[in-house]
ROMAR-160328 format. One line per 2 residues: number of its first residue (from 1); their letters; for each residue x, y, z of N, C-alpha, C, O, CB. Coordinates in steps of 0.001 Angstrom, whole numbers. Glycine has a CB too. Layout:
<nodes>
NUM	A	X/Y/Z/X/Y/Z/X/Y/Z/X/Y/Z/X/Y/Z | ...
</nodes>
This chain:
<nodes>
1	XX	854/-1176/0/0/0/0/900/1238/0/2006/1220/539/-972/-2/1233 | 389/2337/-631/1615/3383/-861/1164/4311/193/39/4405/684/1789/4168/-2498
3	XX	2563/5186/537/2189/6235/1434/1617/7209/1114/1892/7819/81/2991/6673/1978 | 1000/7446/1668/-272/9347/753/402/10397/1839/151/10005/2978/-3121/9414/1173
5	XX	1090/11469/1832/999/12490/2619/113/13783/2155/102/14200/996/2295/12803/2858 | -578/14316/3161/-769/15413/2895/-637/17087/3228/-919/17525/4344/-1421/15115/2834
7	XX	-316/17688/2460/304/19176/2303/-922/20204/2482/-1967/20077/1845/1070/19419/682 | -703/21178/3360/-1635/22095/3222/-1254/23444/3422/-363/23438/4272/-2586/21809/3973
9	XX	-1532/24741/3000/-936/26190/3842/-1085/26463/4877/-334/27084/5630/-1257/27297/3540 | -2263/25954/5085/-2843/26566/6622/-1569/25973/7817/-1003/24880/7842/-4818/25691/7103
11	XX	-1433/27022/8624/-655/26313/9881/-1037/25072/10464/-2220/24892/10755/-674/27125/11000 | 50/23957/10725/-732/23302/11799/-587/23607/13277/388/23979/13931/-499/22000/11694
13	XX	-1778/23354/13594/-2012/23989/14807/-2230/22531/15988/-3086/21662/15818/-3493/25131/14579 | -1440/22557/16913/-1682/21154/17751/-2698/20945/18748/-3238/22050/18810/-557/20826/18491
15	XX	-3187/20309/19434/-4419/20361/20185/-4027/21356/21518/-2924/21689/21950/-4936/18725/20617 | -5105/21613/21880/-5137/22450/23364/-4077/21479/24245/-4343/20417/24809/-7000/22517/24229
17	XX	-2570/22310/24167/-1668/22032/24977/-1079/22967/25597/-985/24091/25105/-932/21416/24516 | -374/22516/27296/109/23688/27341/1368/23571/27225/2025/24611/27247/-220/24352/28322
19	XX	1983/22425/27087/3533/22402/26345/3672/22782/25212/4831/23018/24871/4159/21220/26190 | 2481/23006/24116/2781/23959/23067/3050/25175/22967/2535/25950/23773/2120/23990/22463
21	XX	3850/25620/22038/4574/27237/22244/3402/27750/21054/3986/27921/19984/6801/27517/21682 | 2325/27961/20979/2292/28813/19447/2821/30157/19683/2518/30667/18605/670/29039/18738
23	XX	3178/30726/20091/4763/31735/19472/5933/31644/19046/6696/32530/18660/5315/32386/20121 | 6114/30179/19148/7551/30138/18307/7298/30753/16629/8003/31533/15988/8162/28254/18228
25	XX	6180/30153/16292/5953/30408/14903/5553/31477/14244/5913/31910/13150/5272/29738/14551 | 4676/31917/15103/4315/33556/15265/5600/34550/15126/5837/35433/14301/3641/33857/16868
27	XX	6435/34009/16390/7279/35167/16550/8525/34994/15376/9139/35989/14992/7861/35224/18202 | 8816/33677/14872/9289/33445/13655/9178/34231/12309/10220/34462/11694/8879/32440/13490
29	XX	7925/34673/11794/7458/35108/10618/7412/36668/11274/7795/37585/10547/5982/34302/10010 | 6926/36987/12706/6975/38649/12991/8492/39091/12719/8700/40275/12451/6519/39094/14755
31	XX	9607/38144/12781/10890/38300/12469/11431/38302/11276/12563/38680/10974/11434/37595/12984 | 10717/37932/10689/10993/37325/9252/10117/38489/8381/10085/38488/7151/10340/35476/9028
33	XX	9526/39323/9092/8408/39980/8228/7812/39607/6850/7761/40188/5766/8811/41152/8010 | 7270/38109/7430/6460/37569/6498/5001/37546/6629/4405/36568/7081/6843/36421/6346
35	XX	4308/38832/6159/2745/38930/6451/2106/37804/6043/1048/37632/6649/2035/40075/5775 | 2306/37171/5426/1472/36199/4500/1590/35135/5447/635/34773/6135/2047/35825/2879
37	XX	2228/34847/5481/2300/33636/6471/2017/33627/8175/1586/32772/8949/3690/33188/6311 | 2528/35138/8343/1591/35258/9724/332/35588/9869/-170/35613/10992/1995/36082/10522
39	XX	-345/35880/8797/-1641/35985/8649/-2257/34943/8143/-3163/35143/7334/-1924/36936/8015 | -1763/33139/8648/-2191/32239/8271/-2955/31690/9609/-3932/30946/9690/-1199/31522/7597
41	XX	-2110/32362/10711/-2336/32979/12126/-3518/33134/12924/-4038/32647/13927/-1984/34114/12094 | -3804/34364/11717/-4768/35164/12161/-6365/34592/12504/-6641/33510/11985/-4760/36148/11162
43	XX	-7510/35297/13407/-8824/34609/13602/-9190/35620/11969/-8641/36483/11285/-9913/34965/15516 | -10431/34830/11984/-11308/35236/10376/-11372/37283/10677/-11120/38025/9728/-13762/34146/10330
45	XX	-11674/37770/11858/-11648/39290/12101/-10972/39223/13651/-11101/38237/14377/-13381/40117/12000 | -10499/39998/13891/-9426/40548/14472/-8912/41696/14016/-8801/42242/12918/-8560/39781/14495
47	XX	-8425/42095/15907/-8291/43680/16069/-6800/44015/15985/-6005/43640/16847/-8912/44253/17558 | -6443/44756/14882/-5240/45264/14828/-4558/46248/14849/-5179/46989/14087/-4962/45058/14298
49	XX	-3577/46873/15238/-3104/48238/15740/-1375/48551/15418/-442/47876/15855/-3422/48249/17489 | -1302/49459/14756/-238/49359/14031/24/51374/14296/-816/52202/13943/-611/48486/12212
51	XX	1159/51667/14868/1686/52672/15187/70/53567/15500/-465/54404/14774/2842/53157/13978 | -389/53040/16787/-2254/54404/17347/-2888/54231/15724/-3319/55306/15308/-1738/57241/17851
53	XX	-2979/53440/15048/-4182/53023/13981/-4910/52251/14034/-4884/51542/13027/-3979/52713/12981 | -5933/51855/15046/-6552/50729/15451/-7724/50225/14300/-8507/51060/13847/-7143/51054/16891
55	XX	-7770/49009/13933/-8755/48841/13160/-8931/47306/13532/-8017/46533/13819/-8491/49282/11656 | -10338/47009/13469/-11330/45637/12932/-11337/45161/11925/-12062/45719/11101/-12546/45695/12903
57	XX	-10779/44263/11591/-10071/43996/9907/-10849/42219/9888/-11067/41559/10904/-7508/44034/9813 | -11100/41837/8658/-10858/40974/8391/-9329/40142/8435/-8317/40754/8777/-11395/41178/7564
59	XX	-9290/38797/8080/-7797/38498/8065/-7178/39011/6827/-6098/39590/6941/-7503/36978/8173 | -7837/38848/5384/-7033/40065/4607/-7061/41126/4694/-6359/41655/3832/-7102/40210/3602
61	XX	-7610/41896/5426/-7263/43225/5442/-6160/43978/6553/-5394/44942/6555/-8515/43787/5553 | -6570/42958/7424/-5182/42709/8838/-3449/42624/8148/-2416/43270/8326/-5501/40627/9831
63	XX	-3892/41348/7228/-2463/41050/6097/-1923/41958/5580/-706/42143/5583/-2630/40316/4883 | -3242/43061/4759/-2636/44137/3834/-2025/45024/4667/-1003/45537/4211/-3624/44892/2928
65	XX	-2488/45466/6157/-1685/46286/7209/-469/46085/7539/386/46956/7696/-2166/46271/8303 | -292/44491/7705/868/44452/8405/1335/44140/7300/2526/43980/7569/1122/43661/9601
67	XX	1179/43885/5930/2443/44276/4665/2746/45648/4785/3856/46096/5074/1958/44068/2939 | 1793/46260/4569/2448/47561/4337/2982/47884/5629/3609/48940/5540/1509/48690/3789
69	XX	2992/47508/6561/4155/48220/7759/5045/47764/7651/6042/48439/7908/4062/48176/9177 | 5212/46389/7220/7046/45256/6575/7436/46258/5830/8336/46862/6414/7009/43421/5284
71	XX	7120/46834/4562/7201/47682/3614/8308/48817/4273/9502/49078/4125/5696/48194/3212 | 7264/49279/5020/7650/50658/5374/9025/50366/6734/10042/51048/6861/5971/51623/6010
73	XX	8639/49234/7542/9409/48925/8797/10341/47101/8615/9849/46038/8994/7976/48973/10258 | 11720/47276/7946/12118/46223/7483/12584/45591/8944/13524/45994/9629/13159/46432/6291
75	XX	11691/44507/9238/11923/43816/10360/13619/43273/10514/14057/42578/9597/10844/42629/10303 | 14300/43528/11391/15717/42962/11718/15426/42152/12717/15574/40965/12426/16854/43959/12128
77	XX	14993/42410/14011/14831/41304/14838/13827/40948/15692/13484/41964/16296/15661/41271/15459 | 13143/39933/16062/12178/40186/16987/11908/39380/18447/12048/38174/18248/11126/40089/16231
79	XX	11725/39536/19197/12024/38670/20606/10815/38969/21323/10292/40071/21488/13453/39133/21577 | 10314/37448/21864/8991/37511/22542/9927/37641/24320/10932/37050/24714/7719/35735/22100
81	XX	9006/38706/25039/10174/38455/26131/8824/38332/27277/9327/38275/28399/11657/40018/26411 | 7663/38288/27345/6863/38261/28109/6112/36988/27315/6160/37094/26090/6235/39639/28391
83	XX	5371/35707/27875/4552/34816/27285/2988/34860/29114/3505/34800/30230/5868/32875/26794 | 1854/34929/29065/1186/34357/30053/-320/33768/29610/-599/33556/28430/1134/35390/31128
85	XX	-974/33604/30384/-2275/33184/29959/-2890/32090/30366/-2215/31540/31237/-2313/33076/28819 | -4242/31314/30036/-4616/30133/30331/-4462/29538/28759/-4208/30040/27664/-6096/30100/31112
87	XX	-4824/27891/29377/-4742/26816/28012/-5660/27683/26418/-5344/27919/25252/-5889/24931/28633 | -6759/27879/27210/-7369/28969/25843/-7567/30239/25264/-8333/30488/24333/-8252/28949/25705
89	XX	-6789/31079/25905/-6273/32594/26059/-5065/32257/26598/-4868/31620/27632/-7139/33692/27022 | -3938/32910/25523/-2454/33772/25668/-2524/35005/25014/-3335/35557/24270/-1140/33035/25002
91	XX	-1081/35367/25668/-872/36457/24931/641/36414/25168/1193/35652/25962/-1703/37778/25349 | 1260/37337/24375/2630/37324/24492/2961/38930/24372/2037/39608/23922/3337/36330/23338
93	XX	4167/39613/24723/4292/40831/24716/5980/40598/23493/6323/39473/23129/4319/41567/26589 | 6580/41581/23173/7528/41332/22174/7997/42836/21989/7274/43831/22047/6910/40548/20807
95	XX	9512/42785/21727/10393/43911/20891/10568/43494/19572/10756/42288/19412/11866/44184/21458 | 10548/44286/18498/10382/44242/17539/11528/44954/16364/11081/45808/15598/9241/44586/17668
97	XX	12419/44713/16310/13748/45699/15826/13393/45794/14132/13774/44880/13400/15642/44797/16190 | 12508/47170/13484/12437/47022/12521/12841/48628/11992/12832/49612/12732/11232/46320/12293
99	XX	13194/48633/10535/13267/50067/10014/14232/50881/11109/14069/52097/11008/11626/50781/9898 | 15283/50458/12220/15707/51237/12381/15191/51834/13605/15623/52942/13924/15726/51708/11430
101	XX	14453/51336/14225/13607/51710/15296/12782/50644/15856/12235/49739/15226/12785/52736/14896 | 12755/50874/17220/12114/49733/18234/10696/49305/18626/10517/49989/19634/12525/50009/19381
103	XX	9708/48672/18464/8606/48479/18420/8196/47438/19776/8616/46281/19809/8381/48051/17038 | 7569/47852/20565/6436/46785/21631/4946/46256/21041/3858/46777/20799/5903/47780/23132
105	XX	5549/44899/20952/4646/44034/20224/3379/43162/21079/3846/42271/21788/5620/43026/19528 | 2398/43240/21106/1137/42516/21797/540/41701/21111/-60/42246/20185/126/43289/22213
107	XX	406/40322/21163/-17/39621/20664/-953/38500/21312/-400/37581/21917/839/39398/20135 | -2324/38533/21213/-3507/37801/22111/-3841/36493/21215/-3991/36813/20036/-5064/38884/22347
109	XX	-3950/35529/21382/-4675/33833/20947/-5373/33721/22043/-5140/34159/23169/-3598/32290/20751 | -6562/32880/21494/-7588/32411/21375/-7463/31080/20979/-6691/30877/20042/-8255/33109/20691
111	XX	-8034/30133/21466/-7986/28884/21473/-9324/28313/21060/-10171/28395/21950/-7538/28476/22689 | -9777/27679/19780/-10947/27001/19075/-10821/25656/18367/-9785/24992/18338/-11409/27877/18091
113	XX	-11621/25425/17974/-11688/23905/17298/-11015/23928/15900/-10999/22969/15128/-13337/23347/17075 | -10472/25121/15674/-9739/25439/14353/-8358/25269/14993/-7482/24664/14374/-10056/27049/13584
115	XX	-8122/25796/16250/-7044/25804/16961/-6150/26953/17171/-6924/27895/17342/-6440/24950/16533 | -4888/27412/17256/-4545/28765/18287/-4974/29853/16800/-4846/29623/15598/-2291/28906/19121
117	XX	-5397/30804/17376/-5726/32151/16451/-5559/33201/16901/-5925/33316/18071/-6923/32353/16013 | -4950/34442/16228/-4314/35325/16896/-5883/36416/16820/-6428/36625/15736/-2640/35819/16105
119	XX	-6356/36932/17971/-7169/37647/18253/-6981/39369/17925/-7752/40227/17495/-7314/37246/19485 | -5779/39375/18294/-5676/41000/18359/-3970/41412/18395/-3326/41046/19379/-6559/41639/19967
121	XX	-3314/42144/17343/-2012/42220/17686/-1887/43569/17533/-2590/44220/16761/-1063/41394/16944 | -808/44146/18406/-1028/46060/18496/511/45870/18404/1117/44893/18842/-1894/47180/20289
123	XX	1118/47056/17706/2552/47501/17562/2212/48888/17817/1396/49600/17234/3367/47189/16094 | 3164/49207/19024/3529/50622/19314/4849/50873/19307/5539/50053/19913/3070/51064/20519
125	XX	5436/51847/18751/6255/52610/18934/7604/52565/20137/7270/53129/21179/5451/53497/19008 | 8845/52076/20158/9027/52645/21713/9439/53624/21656/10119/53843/20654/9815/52061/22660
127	X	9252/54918/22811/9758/55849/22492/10992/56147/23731/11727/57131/23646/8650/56812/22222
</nodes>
């Protein structure tokens, strides 16, 4: 009998654990300033905030934000340095070394039968 694997885009996401990190992967692609792929992430709407611009976005329209801030803010490095929460709510806090300037990163999941989804992510400024 032959082996079948199967391939998909969507993240995989592992069951409600709490030895799972979902920020490694998160904070991977926020480093990598790869919108596309961290907006594989994302819940279907979710609240996003990008230098005091708060908006209710769909997940493509969340994507098109945080492209155009990669655009404008070429991510160099990024480090989650705060993680807390329960098994179905986290959040993580993060520095963000992009464009030349330092960013505090917030990032909230949500835990569903789809599995971890990022609820709400805000980038401010540090000043």
């Amino acid at each position: 009998m032959p082996l079948v694997l199967f391939f998909t885009a969507e993240p995989v996401h592992a069951a409600q654990d709490d030895a799972y990190d979902v920020f490694v992967p998160i904070a991977k692609y926020m480093g990598q300033g790869n919108a596309d792929k961290l907006s594989a992430w994302f819940a279907d709407n979710l609240e996003i905030t990008v230098i005091s611009t708060s908006n209710d976005s769909s997940r493509n329209q969340a994507r098109q934000i945080l492209k155009s801030f990669f655009d404008s803010y070429t991510p160099r490095s990024f480090e989650i340095t705060h993680r807390a929460g329960r098994s179905n709510m986290k959040y993580a806090l993060g520095t963000l070394n992009a464009g030349g300037e330092m960013f505090m990163v917030t990032i909230f999941v949500s835990y569903s039968k789809a599995g971890y989804r990022i609820q709400q992510l805000k980038i401010e400024r540090i000043k």
